[in-house]
N, C-alpha and C positions, 0 to 999 in steps of 0.2 A: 574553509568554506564560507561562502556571503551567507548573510543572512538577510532577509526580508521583513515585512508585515505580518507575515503570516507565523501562528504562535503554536506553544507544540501539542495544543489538543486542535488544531486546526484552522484556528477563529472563527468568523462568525458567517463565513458564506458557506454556499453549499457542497457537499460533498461530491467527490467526483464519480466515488460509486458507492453501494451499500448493500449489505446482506443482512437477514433477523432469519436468527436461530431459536431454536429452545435448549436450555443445557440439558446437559444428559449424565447419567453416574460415571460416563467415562470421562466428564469435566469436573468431576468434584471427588472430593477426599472422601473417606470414610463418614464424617458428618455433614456430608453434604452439602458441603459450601465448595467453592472454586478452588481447584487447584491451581496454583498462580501460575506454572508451564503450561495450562490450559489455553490462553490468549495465543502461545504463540503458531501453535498449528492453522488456528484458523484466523488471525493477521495474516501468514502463507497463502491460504486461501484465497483470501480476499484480493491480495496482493497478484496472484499469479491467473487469478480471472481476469481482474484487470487491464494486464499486461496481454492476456489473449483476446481480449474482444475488443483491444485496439490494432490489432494482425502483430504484437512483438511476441512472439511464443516463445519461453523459455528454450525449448529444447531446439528449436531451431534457430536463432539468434546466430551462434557463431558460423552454420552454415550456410544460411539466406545473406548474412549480413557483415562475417567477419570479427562479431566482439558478441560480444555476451555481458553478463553481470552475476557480481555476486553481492550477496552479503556481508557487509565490514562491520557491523554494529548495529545492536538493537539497546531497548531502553523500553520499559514499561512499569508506569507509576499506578498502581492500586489502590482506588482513593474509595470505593466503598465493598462492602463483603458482597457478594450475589451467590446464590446457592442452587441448588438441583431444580431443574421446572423454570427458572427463571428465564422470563426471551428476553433476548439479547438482540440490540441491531450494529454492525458494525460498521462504521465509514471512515472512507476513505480521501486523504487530502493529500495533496502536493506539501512540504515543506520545503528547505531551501533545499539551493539548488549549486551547483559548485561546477569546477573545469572537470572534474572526474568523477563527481558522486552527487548523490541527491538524496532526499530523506524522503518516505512516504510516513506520512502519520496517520494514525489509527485512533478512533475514538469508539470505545465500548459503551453503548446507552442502555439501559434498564430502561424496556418500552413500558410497565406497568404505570413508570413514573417521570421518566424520559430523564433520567437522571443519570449523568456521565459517571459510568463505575471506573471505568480504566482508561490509560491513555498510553500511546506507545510513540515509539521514533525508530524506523526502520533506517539505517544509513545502506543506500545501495552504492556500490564500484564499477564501473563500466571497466573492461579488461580485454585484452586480445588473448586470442587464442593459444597463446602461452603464457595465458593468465598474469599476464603482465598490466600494470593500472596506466591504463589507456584517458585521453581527454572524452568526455562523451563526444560519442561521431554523431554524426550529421542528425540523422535519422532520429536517433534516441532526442537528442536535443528538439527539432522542430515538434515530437510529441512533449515535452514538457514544457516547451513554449505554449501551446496552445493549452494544455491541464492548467499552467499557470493564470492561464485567462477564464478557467471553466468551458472549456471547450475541447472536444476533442477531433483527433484527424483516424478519419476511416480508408476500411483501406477499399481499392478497387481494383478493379480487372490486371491493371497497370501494378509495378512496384511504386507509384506514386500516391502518396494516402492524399484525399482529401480532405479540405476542413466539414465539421458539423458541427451540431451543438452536442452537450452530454444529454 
């Protein structure tokens, strides 16, 4: 896969999208700190909002469009503890990007202190319908084209999205 500028807690431009939680006992262990499988439901989240408030909807994908994607590799480094009550914001950035796959990265901030607790690397797979690893098609690409630039393509009446801004 190529790689770019962009580095794996996201670097320093903006994010493409972003959500701020508060944790909850169902994210923490017995003493109340983070259980480290806790980031990855709600990276999921983050990831699968995203993917639908640009019109690519998971569950529709292989039928509107032919191809779908999966999951091929995650990664998330845990660089400070966060514990029960703690809000949390997460965001969302483009990393590289490849003929079949592309990474979305995750940066976990502690709003109290804006201080980066977690970071992750989602490797997504573009795949045909017999889950065979497919080049990204058309579609997928012209939207990571524009994430790439901070911008994104909306969709309209038409199967043709539009550009806008994020």
């Amino acid at each position: 896969m190529a790689t770019d500028a962009r580095v794996a807690d996201g670097g320093p431009g903006p994010a493409l999208h972003s959500t701020t939680f508060r944790l909850s006992y169902a994210d923490t262990d017995p003493a109340g700190i983070l259980y480290y499988g806790a980031w990855f439901p709600w990276m999921e989240r983050m990831q699968s909002e995203w993917f639908w408030l640009n019109d690519l909807r998971q569950d529709e994908l292989k039928e509107r469009h032919g191809f779908w994607t999966v999951t091929a590799h995650t990664a998330c480094d845990y660089l400070e503890a966060v514990g029960l009550f703690d809000e949390i914001r997460i965001e969302l950035r483009l990393g590289a990007v490849g003929r079949r796959s592309f990474e979305m990265l995750h940066r976990m901030v502690r709003t109290a202190d804006d201080k980066v607790v977690a970071r992750a690397r989602i490797r997504i797979v573009a795949v045909s319908p017999g889950i065979d690893s497919v080049e990204i098609p058309a579609l997928l690409r012209r939207h990571l084209d524009a994430w790439a630039q901070g911008a994104r393509l909306t969709p309209t009446n038409s199967d043709q999205p539009t550009e806008a801004t994020a």
